[in-house]
C-alpha positions as CSV (number, residue, x, y, z in Angstrom):
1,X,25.2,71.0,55.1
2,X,27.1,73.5,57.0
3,X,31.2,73.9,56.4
4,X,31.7,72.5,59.9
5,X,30.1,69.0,58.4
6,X,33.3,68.8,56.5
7,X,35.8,70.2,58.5
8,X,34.6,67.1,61.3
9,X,35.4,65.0,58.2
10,X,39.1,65.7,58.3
11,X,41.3,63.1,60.5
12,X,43.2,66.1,62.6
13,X,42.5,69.5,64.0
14,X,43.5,72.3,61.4
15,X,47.2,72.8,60.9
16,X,48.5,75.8,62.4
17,X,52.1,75.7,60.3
18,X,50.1,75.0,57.1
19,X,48.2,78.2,58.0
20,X,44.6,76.6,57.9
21,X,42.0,78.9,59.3
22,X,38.7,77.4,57.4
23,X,36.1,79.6,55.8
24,X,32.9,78.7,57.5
25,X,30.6,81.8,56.6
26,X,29.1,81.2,52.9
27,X,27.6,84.7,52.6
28,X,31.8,85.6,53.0
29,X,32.1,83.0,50.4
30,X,29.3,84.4,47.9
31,X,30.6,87.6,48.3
32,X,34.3,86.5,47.1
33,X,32.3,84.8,44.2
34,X,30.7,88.2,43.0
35,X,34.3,89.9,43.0
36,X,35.2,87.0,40.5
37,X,33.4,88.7,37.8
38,X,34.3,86.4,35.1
39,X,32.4,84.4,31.9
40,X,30.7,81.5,31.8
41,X,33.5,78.5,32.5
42,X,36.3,80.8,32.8
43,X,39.1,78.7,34.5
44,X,40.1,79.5,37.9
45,X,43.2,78.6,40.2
46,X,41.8,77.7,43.3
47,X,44.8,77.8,46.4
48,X,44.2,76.3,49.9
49,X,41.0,75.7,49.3
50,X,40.9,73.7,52.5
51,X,37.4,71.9,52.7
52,X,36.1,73.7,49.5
53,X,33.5,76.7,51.0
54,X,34.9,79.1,48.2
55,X,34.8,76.4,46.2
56,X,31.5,75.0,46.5
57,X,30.4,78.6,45.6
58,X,32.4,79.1,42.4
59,X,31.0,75.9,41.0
60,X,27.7,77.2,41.5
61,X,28.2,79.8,39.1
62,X,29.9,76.8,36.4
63,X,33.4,78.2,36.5
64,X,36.4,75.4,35.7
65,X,38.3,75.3,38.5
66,X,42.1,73.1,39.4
67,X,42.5,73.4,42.9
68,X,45.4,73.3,44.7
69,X,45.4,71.6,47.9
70,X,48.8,70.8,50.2
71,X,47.4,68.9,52.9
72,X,45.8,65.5,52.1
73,X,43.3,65.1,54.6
74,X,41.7,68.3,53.1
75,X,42.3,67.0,49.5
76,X,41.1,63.8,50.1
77,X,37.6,65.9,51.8
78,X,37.7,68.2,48.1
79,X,37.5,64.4,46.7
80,X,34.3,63.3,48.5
81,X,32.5,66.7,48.5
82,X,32.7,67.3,45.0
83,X,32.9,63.7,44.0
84,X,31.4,63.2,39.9
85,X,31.4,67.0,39.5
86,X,33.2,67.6,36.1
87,X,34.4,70.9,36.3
88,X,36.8,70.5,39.4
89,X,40.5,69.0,39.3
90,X,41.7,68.5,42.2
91,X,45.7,68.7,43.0
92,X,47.3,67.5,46.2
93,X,50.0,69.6,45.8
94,X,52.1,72.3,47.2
95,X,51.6,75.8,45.3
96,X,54.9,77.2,45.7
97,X,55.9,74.5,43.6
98,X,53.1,73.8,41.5
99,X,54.1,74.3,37.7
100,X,51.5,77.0,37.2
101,X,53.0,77.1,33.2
102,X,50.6,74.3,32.8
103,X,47.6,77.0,32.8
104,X,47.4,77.4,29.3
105,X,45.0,78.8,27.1
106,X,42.7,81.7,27.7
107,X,43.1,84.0,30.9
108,X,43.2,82.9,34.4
109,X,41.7,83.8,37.2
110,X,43.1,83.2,40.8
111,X,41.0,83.2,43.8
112,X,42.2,82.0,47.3
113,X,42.2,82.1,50.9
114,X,45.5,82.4,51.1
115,X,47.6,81.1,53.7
116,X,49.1,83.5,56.1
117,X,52.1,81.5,55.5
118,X,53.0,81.6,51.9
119,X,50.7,84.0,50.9
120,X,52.8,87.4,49.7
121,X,55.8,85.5,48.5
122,X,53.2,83.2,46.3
123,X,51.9,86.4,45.0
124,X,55.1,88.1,44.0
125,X,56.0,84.9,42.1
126,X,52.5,85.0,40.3
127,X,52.7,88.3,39.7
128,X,56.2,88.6,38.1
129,X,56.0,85.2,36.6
130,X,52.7,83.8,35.6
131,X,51.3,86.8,33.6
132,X,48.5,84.4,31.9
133,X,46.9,84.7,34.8
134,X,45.0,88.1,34.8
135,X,43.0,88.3,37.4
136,X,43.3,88.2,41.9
137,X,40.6,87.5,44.0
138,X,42.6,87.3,47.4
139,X,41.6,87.1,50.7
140,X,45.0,88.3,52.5
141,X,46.1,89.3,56.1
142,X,44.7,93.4,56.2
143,X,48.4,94.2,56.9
144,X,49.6,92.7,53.6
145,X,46.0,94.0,52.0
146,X,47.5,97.7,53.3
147,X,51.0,97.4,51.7
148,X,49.7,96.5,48.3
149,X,48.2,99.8,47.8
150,X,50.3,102.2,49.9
151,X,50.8,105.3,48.9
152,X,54.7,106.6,48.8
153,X,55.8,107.8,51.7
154,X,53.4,106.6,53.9
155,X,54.6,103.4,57.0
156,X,53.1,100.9,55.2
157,X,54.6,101.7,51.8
158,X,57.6,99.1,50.3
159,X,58.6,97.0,47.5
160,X,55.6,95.2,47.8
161,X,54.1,98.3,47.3
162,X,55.6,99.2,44.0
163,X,55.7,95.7,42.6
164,X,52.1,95.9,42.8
165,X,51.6,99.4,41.4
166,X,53.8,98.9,38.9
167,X,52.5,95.7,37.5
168,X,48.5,96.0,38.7
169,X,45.8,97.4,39.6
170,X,45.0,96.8,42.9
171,X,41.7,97.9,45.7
172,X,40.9,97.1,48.8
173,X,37.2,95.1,49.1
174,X,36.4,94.4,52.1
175,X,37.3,93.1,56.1
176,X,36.5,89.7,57.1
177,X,36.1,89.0,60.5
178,X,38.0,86.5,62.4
179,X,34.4,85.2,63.3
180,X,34.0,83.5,60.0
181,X,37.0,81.3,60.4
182,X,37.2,77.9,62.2
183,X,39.4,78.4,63.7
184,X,39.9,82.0,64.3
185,X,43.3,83.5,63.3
186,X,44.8,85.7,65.4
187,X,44.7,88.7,62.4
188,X,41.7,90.3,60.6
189,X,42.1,89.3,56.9
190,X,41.0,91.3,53.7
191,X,39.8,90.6,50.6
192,X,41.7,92.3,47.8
193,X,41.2,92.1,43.6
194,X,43.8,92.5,41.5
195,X,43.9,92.9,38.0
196,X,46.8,91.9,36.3
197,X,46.8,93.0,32.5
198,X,49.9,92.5,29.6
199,X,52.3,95.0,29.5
200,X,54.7,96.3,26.6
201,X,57.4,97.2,28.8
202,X,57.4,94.1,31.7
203,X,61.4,93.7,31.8
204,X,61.9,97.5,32.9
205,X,59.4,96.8,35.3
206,X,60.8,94.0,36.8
207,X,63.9,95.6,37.2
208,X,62.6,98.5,39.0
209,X,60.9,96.0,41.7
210,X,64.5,94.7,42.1
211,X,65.8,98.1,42.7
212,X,63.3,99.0,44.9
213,X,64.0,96.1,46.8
214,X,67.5,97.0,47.2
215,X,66.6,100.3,48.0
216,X,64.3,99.6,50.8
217,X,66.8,97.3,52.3
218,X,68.6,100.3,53.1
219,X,65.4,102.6,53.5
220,X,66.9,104.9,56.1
221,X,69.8,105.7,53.8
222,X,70.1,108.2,51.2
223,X,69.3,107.3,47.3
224,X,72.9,108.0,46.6
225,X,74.3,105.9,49.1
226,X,71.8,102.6,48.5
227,X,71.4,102.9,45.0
228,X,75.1,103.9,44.2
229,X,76.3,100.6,42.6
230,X,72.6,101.3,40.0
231,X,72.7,104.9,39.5
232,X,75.2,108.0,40.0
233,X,74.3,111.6,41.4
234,X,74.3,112.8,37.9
235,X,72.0,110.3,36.5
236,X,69.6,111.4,39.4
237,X,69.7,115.0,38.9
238,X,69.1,113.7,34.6
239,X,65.8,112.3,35.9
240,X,65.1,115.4,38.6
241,X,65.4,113.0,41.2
242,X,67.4,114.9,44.9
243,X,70.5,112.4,45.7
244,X,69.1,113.2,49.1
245,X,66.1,111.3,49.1
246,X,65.4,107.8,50.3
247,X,63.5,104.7,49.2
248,X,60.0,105.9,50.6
249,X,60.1,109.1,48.8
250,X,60.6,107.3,45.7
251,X,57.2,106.4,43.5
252,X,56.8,103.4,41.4
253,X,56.9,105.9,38.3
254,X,60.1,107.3,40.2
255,X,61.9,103.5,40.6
256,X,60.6,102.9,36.9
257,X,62.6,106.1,35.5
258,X,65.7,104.6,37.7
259,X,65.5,101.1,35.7
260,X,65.3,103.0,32.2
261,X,68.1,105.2,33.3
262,X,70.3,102.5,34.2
263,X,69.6,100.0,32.0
């Protein structure tokens, strides 16, 4: 059956403020699957899986998955589609609010089309919160995809930027074109894996994402005009840092030395 079989299934058009823009290309979907690269029944978190074309492919390849569905009408399709299949729970919930502390056990893995909507403020909660969950399999708008792995300095580099080098490792996979959504969004999306591992030292590094969020708040001002109320000119030169720099031609490495310094 193709994906638009159960797309006709739900009761209204998709939901433009819930962000739905429905995978309907399963070679897109397969190719998501391959990126997943986990064991035999590894849980997943499954996120706006809408009418379940990602999903249908991960539970070819047996993984457990509890997805996470906000909209009903899709839920109640997830229901019907995959109806006596053991290895699916299905939750009719919102997942900015989902307790995601109920993952428990061995390491998750997170794989979603995420909605435009919620997507990178979902992310920086999972990242900075949920570190049981180890491994991303995103699709993501490109722009977001692009600000992930920015290099300092560059337009597309922020906080987002060093949250996610200082917490992950992060690459690029592929473009998806707006073809292979029903219906088309108006923004070509990436997919993007992330690999999220335990780290000694996650405190500091928390606190140098909040820094570098204040800093960048203020990104055309000097570092010792934003960061003043964090760290003094002396402290700076300590860490051979120029008071005369600003929050793009920091690093994460250079934010992290700021936290330790300060702390």
């Amino acid at each position: 059956m193709s994906e638009y079989f159960w797309i006709e299934k739900l009761k209204d058009k998709p939901k433009y403020k819930l962000g739905q823009n429905f995978l309907i290309d399963t070679n897109i979907s397969r190719k998501i699957t391959k990126l997943v690269q986990g064991q035999l029944a590894d849980p997943i978190i499954e996120v706006g899986p809408g009418t379940g074309s990602l999903t249908n492919e991960l539970l070819k390849d047996n993984y457990r998955i509890k997805a996470v569905e906000v909209d009903k009408a899709a839920s109640d399709v997830l229901q019907e589609r995959f109806s006596g299949i053991p290895n699916i729970e299905i939750f009719n919930e919102d997942a900015m609010v989902f307790d995601y502390q109920t993952l428990t056990g061995p390491w998750w893995i997170f794989v979603s089309n995420l909605p435009y909507n919620i997507g990178t403020r979902l992310l920086v909660n999972l990242i900075t919160e949920v570190p049981v969950i180890h491994r991303y399999v995103v699709m993501v708008q490109k722009e977001v995809g692009e600000r992930m792995v920015a290099k300092t300095g560059t337009k597309d580099y922020g906080s987002l930027s060093v949250l996610f080098q200082l917490f992950t490792e992060t690459k690029i996979q592929f473009d998806v074109s707006k073809n292979c959504f029903y219906p088309q969004p108006k923004v070509t999306s990436t997919v993007v894996t992330i690999q999220r591992e335990s780290l000694f030292d996650e405190e500091i590094r928390l606190k140098a994402f909040e820094i570098s969020k204040i800093a960048f708040q203020q990104k055309r001002k000097k570092i010792r005009s934003s960061l003043s109320s964090i760290v003094n000119e002396d402290q700076l030169s300590k860490l051979n840092l120029d008071a005369n720099l600003r929050a793009s031609d920091l690093s994460p490495e250079d934010f992290l030395l700021i936290a330790e310094e300060s702390n």
